[in-house]
C-alpha positions in Angstrom: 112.0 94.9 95.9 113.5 97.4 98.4 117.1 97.2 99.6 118.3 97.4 103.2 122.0 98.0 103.7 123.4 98.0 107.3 127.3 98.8 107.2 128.8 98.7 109.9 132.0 101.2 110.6 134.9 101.6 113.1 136.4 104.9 113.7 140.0 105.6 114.7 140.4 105.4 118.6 138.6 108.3 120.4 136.6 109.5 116.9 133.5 107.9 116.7 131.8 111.3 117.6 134.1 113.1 114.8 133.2 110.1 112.2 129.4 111.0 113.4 129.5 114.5 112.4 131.3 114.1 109.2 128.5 111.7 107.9 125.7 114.0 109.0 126.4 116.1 106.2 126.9 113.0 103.6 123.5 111.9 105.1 121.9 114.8 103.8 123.4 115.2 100.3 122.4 111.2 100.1 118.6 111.5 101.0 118.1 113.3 98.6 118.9 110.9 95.6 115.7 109.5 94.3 114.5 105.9 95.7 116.5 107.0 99.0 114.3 106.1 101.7 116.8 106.0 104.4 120.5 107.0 105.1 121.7 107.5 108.6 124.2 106.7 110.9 124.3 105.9 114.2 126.9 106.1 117.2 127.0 102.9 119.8 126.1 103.6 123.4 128.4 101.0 124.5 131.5 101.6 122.5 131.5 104.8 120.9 133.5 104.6 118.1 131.4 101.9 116.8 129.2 103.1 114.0 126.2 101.3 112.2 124.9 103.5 108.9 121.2 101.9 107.9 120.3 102.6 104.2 116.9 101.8 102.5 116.3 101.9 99.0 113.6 101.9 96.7 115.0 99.3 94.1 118.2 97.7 93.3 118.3 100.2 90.6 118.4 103.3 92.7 120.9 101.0 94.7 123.5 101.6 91.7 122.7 104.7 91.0 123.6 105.5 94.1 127.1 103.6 93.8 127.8 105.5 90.8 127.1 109.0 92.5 128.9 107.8 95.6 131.9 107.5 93.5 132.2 110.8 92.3 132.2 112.2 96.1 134.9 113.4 97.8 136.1 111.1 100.7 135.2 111.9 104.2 138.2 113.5 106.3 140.9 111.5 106.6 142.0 110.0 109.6 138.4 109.4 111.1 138.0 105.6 109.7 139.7 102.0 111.0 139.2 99.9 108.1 137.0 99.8 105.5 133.7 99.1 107.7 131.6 95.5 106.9 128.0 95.9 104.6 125.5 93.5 104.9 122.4 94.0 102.0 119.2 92.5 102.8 116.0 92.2 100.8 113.8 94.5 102.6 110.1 93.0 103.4 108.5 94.5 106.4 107.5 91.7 108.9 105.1 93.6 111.2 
């Protein structure tokens, strides 16, 4: 069964559009793991330094795989991030 993640992220005051850029990079590197459907993040429209980064993977198992890889990554530039960010994971089953 696929796996949705939605995390949602807050940037430091005034760096949503920084925190963007930073991930477009990590979204690249990440869609490129196997059973990586989707990675992306995007920026609100009504408070910009809101972010929501969707994932889709194949399997739980490509799910972990991709925690351990994660791990071994470098962190994104410090300063860019409020908090930790919240992640919600769903079982993915199209409705339409």
């Amino acid at each position: 069964m696929a796996v949705r993640l939605v995390v949602t992220i807050t940037a430091a005051p005034g760096k949503g559009a920084d925190l963007a850029r930073a991930f477009r990079e990590r979204c690249a590197e990440v869609m490129q793991e196997p059973g990586c459907e989707q990675f992306e993040v995007f920026q609100s429209v009504v408070n910009p330094d809101k972010l929501a980064l969707l994932e889709l993977w194949q399997d739980q198992a490509a799910l972990d795989v991709h925690a351990k890889v994660n791990a071994t990554r470098a962190p994104l530039p410090e300063g860019l991030r409020s908090g930790l960010g919240v992640r919600e994971d769903y079982e993915y089953s199209r409705t339409r």
